[in-house]
N, C-alpha and C positions, 0 to 999 in steps of 0.2 A: 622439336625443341623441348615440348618437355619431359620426354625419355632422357636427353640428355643430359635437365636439370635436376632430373631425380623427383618430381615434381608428382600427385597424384589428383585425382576429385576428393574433394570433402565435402561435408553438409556445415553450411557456415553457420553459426553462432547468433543467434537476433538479435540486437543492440540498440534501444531506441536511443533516436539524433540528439535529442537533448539530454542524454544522460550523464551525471554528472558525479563519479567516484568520490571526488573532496565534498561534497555534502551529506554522501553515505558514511563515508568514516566520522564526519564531524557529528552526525545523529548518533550513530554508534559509539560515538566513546561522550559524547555531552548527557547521555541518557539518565545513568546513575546519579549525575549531581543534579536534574533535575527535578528525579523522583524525589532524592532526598531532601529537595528543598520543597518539595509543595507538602510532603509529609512535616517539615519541621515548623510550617506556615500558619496549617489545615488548624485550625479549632473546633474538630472531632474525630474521628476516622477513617482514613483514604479508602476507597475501593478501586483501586487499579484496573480498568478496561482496555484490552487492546485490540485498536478497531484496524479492517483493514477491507478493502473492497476488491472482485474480482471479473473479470470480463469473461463470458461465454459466449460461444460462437465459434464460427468456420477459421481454421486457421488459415493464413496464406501458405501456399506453395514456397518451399526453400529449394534451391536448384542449385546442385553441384558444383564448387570454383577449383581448380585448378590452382594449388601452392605450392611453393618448396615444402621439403618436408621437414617437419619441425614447428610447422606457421599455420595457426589455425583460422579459417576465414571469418571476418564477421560480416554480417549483410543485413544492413538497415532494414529492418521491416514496415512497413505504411499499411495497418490492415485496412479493409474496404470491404468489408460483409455486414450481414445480419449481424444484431447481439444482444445481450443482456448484462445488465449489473448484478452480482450480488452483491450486497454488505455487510458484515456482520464487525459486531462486538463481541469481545470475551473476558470472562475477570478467572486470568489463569491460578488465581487463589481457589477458587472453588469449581470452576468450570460453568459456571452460569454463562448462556448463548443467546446471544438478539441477533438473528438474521433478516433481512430485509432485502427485496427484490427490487427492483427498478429499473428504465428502459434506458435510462443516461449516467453520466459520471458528470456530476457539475454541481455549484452548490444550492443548487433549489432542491436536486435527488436528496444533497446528501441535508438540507436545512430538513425536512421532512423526515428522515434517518432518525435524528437529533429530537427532533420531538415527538418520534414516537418510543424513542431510548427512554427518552423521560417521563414517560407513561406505563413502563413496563418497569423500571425500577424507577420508582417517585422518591423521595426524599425521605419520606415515613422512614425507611428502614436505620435515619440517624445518622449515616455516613456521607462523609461526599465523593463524589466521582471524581475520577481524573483519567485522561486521555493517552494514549501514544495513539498519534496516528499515523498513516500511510503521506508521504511525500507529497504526492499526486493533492489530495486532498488538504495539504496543511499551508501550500501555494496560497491558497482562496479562504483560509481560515478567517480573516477579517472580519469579513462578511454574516459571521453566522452569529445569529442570539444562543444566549447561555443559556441552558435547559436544566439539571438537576446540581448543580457544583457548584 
């Protein structure tokens, strides 16, 4: 049968379950009027940091599906290994870097993150910080104390 749908194996595409396109575009196009409002706000100097965090570790196994052709597979993936966080910060104005290691993604890792961001640039320098953060992490924003902004 599928000789005769013209059909072949691919390596499907990972797609986490709760992923959610309309909240990507809405970050992506909401982004500039929000920078320019914490700039028109700020009574000193914005320094713009963009944080993002990364998972390391064993990937899962992706295993070949069977499509028409034309139709690319996608396949939920559930990872279930070892791993590690990294985090980092960056102020793509200058390239100044805070990276930080940790053994979770959650907001005690990342409250920890947060204050030691504010330790490595403290306030002295006259400016205020401001954030873009990662999705994942902006979920559980609530929760966190202000650090140098």
């Amino acid at each position: 049968m599928r000789y005769d749908l013209g059909a072949k194996p691919k390596s499907p595409r990972p797609s986490h379950p709760k992923k959610n396109e309309q909240e990507q575009i809405d970050f992506q196009e909401g982004l500039p009027g929000r920078l320019d409002s914490v700039k028109t706000e700020a009574s000193r100097p914005v320094r713009l940091f963009c944080q993002d965090e990364c998972r390391f570790g064993l990937m899962p196994v992706k295993r070949h599906r069977i499509t028409l052709p034309g139709v690319k597979p996608i396949q939920e993936a559930k990872p279930g290994y070892e791993y590690f966080y990294l985090y980092g910060a960056v102020e793509p104005e200058t390239g100044q870097r805070f990276p930080a290691e940790h053994d979770r993604l959650n907001s005690d890792c990342f409250q920890v993150f947060l204050d030691r961001f504010a330790e490595a640039f403290p306030r002295s320098h006259g400016r205020q910080s401001s954030w873009t953060m990662a999705h994942s992490i902006r979920r559980r924003s609530s929760r966190f104390q202000g650090t140098s902004g």
